[in-house]
PDB file of N, CA, C and O in Angstrom:
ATOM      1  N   UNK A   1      -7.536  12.835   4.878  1.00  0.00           N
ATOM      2  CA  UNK A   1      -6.741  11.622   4.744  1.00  0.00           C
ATOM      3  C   UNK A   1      -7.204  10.577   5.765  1.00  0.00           C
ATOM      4  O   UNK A   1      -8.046  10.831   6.626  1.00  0.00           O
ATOM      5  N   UNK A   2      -6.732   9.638   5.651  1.00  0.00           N
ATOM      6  CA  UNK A   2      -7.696   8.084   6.662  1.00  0.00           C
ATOM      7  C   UNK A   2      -6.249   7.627   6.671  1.00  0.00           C
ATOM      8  O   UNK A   2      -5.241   7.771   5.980  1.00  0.00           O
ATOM      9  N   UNK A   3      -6.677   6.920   7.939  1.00  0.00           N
ATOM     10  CA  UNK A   3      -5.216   5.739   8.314  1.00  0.00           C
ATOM     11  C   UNK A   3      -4.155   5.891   7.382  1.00  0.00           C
ATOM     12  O   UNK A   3      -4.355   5.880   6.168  1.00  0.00           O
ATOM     13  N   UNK A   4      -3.062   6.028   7.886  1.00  0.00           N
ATOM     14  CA  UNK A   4      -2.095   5.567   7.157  1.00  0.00           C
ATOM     15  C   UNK A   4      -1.749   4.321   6.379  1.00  0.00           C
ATOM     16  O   UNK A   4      -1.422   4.104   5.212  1.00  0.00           O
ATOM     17  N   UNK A   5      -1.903   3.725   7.245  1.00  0.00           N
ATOM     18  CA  UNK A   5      -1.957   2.198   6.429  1.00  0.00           C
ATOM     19  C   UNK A   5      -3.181   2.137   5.543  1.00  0.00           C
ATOM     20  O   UNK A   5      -3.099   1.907   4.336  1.00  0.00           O
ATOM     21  N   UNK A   6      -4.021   2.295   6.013  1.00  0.00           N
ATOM     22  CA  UNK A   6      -5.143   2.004   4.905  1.00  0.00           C
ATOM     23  C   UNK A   6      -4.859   3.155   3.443  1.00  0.00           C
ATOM     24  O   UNK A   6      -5.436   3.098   2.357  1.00  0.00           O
ATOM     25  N   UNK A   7      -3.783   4.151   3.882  1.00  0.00           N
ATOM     26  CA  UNK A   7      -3.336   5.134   2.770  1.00  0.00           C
ATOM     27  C   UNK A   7      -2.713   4.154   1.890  1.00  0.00           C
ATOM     28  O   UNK A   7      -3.239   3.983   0.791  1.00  0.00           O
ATOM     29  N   UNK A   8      -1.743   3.528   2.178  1.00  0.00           N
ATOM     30  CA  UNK A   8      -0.515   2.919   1.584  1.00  0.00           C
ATOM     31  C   UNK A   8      -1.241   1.524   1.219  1.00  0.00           C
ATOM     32  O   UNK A   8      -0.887   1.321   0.058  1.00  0.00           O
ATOM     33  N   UNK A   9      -1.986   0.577   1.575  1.00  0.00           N
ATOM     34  CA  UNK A   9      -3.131  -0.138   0.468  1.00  0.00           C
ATOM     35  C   UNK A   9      -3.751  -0.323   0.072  1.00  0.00           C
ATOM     36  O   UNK A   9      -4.104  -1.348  -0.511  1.00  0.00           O
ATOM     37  N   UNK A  10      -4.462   1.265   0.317  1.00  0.00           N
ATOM     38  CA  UNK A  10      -5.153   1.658  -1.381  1.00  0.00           C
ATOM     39  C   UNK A  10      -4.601   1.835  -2.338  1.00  0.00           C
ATOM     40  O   UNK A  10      -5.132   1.648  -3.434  1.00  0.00           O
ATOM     41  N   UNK A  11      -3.062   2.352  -2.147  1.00  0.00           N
ATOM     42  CA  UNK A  11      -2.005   3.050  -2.887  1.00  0.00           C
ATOM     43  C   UNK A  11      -1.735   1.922  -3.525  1.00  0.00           C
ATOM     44  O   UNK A  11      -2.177   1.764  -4.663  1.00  0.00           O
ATOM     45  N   UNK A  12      -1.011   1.004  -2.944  1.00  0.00           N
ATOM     46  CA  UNK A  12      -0.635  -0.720  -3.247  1.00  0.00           C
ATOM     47  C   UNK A  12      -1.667  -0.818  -4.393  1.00  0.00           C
ATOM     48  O   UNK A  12      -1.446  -0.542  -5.572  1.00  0.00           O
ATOM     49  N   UNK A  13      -2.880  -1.274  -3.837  1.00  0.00           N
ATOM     50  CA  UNK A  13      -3.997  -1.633  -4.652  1.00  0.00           C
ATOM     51  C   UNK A  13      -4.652  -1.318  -5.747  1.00  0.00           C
ATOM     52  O   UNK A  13      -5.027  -2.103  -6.617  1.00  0.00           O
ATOM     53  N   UNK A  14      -4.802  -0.105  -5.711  1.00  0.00           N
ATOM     54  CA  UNK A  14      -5.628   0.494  -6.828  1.00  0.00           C
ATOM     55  C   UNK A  14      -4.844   1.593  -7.725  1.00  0.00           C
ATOM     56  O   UNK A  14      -5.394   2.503  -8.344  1.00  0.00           O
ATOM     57  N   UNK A  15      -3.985   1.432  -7.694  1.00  0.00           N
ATOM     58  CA  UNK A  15      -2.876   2.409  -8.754  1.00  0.00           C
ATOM     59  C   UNK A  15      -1.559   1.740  -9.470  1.00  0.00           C
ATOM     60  O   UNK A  15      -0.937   1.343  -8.485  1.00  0.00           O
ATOM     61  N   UNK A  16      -1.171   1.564 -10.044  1.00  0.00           N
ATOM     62  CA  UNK A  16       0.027   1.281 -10.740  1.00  0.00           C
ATOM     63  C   UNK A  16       1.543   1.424 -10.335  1.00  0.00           C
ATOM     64  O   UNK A  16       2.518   0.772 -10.709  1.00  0.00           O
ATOM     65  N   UNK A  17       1.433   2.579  -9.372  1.00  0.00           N
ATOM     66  CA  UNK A  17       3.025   3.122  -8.837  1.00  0.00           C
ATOM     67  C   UNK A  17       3.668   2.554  -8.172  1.00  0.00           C
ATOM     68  O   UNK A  17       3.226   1.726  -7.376  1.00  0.00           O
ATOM     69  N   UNK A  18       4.826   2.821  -8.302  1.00  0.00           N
ATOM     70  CA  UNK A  18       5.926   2.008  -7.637  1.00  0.00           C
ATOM     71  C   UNK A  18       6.055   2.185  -6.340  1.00  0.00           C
ATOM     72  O   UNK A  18       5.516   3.009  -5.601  1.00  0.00           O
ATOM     73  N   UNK A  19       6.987   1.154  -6.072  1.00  0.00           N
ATOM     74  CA  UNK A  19       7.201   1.469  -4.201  1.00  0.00           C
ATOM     75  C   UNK A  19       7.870   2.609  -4.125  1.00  0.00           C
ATOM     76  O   UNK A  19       7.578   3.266  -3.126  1.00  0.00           O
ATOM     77  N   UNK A  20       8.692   3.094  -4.851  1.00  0.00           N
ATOM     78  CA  UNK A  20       9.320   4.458  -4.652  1.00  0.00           C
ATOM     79  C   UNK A  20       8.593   5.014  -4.501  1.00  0.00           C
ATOM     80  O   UNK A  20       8.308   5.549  -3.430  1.00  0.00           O
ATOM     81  N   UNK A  21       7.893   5.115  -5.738  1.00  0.00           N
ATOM     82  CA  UNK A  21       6.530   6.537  -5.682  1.00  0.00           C
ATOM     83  C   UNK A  21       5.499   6.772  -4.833  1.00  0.00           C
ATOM     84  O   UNK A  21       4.993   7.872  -4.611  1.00  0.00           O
ATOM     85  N   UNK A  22       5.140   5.554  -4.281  1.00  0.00           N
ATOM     86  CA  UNK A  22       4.404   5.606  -3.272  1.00  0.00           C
ATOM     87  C   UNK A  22       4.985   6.184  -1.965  1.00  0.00           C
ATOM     88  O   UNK A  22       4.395   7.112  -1.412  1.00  0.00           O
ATOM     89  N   UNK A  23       6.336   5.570  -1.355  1.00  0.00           N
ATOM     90  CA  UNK A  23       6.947   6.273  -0.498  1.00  0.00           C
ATOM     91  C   UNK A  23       7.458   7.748  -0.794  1.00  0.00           C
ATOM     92  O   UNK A  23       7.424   8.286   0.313  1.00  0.00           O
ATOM     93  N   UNK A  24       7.744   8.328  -1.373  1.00  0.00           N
ATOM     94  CA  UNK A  24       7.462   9.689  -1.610  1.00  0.00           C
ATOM     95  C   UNK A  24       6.863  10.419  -0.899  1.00  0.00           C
ATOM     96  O   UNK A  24       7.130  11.240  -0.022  1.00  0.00           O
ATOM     97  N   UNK A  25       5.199   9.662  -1.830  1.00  0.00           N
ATOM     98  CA  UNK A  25       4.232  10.618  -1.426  1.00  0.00           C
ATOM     99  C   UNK A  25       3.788  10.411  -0.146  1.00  0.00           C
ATOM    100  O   UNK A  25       3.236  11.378   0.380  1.00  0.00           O
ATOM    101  N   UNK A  26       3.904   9.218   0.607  1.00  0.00           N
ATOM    102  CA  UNK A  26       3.534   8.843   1.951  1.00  0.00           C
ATOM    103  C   UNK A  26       4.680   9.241   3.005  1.00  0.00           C
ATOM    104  O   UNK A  26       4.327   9.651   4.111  1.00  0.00           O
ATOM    105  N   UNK A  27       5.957   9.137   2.708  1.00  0.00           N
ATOM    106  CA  UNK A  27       6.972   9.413   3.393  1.00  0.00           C
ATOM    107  C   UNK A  27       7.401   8.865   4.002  1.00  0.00           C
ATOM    108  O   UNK A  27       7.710   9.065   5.176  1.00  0.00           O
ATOM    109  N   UNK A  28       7.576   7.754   3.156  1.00  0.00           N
ATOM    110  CA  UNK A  28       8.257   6.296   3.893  1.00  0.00           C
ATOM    111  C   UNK A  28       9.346   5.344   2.846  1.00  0.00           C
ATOM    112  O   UNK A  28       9.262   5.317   1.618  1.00  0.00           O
ATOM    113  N   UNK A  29      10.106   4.785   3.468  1.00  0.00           N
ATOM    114  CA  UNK A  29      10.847   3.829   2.067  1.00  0.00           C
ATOM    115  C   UNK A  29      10.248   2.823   1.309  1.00  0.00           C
ATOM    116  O   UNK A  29       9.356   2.068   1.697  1.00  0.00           O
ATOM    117  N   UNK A  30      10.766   2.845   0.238  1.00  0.00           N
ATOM    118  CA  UNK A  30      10.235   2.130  -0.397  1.00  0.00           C
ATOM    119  C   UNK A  30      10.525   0.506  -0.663  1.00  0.00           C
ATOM    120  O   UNK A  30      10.338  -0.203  -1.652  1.00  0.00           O
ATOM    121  N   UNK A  31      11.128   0.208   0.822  1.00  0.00           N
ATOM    122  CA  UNK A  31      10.997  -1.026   1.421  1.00  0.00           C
ATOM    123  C   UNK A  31      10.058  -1.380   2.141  1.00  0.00           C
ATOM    124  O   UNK A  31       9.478  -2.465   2.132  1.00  0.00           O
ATOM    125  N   UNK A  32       9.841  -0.324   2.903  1.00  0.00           N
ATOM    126  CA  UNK A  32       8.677  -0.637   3.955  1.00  0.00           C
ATOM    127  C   UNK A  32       7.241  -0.765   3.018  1.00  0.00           C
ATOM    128  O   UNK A  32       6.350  -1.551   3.337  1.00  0.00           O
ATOM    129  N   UNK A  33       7.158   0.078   1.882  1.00  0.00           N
ATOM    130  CA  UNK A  33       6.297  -0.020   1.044  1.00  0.00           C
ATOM    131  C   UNK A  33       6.139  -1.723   0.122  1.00  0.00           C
ATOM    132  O   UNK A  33       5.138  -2.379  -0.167  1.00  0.00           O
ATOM    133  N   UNK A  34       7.705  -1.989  -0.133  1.00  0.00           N
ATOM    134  CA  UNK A  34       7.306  -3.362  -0.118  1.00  0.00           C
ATOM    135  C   UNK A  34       7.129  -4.399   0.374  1.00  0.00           C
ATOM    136  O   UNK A  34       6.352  -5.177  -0.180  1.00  0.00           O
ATOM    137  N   UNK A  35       7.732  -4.736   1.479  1.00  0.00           N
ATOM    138  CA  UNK A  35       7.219  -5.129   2.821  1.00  0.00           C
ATOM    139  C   UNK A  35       5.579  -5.169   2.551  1.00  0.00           C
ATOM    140  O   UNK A  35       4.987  -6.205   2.248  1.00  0.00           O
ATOM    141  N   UNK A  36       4.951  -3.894   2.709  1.00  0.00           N
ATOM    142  CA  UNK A  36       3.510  -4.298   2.904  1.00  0.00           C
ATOM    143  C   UNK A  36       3.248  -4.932   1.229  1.00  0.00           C
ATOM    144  O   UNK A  36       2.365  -5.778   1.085  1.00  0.00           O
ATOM    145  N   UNK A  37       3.696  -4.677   0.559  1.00  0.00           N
ATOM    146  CA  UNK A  37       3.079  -5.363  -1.091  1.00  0.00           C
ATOM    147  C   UNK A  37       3.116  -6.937  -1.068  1.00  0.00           C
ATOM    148  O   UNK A  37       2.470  -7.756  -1.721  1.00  0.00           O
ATOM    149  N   UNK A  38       4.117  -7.094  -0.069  1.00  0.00           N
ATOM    150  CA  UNK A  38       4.763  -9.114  -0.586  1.00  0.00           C
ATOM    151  C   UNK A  38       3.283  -9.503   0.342  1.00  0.00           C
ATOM    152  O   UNK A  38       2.408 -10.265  -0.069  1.00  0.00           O
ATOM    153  N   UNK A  39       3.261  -8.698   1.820  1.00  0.00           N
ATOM    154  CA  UNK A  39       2.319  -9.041   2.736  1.00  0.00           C
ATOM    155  C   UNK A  39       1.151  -9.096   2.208  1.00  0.00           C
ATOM    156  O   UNK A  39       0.521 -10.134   2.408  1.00  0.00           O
ATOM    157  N   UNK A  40       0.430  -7.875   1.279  1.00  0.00           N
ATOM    158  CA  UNK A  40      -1.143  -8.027   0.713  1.00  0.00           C
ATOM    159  C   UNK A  40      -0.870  -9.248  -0.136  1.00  0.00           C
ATOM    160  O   UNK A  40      -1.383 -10.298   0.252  1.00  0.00           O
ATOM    161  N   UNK A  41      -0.201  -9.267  -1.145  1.00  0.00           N
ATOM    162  CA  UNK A  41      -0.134 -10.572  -1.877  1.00  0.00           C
ATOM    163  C   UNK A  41      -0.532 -11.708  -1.190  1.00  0.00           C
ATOM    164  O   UNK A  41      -1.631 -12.249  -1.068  1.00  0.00           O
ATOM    165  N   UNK A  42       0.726 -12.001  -0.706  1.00  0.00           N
ATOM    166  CA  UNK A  42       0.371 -13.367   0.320  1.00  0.00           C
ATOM    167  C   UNK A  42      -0.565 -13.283   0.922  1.00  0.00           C
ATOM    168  O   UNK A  42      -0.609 -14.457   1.289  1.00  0.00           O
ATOM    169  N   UNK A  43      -1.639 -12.717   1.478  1.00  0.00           N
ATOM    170  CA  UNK A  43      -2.865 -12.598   2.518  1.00  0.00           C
ATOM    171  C   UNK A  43      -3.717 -12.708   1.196  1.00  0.00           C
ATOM    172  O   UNK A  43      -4.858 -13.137   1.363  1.00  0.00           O
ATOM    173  N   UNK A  44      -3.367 -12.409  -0.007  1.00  0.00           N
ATOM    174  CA  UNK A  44      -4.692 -12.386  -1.039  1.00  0.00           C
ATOM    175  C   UNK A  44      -6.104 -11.019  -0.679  1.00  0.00           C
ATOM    176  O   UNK A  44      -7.330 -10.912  -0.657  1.00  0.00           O
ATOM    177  N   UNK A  45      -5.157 -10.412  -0.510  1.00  0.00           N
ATOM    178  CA  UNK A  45      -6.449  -9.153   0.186  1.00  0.00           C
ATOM    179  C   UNK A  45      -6.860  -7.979  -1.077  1.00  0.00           C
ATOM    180  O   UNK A  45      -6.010  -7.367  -1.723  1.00  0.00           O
ATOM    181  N   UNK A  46      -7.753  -7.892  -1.182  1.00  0.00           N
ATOM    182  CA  UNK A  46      -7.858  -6.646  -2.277  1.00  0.00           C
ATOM    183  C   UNK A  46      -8.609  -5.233  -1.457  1.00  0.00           C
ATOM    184  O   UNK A  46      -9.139  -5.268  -0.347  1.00  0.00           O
ATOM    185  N   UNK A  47      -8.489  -4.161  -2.257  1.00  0.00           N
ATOM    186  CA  UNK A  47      -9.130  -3.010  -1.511  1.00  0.00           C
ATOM    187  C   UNK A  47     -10.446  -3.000  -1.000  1.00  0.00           C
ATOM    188  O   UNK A  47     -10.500  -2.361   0.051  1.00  0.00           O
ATOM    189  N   UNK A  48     -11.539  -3.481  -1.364  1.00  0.00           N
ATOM    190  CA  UNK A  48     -12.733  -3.539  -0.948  1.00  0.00           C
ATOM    191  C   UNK A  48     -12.602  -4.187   0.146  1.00  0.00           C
ATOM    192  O   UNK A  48     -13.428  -4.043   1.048  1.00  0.00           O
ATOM    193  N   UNK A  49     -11.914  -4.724   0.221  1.00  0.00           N
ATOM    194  CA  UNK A  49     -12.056  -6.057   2.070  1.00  0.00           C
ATOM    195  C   UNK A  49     -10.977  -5.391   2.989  1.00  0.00           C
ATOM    196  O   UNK A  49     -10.724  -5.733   4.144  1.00  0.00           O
ATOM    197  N   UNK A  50     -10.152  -3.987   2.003  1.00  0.00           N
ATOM    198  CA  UNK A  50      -9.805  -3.395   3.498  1.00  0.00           C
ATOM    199  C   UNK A  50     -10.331  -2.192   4.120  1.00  0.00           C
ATOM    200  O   UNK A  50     -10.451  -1.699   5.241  1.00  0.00           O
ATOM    201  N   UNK A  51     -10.666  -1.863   2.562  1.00  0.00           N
ATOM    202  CA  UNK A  51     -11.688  -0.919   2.937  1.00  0.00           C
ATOM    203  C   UNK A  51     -12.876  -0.715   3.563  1.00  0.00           C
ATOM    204  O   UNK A  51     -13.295   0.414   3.814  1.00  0.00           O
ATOM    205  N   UNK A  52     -13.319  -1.486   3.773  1.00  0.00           N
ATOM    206  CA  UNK A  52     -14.779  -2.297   4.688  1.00  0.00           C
ATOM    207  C   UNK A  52     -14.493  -1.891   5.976  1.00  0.00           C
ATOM    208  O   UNK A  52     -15.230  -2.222   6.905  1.00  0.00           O
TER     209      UNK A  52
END
């Protein structure tokens, strides 16, 4: 597994699932999960530029 954060926007990014589902599997709420979703949006960031 790699960073946590970098777990949770790849997760964001490249999959379909919800903030629930994502917090689940990460083990976090699925506020904090959106929290980071409104944040990638607004920054305009996609996975390749965080993944870098």
């Amino acid at each position: 597994m790699m960073n946590p954060i970098k777990d949770l926007c790849r997760l964001i990014l490249t999959t379909p699932l919800s903030n629930r589902r994502i917090g689940v599997a990460l083990r976090l709420s699925p506020n904090t999960v959106g929290r980071y979703r409104e944040r990638l949006n607004e920054l305009a960031l996609d996975w390749p530029a965080i993944a870098a």
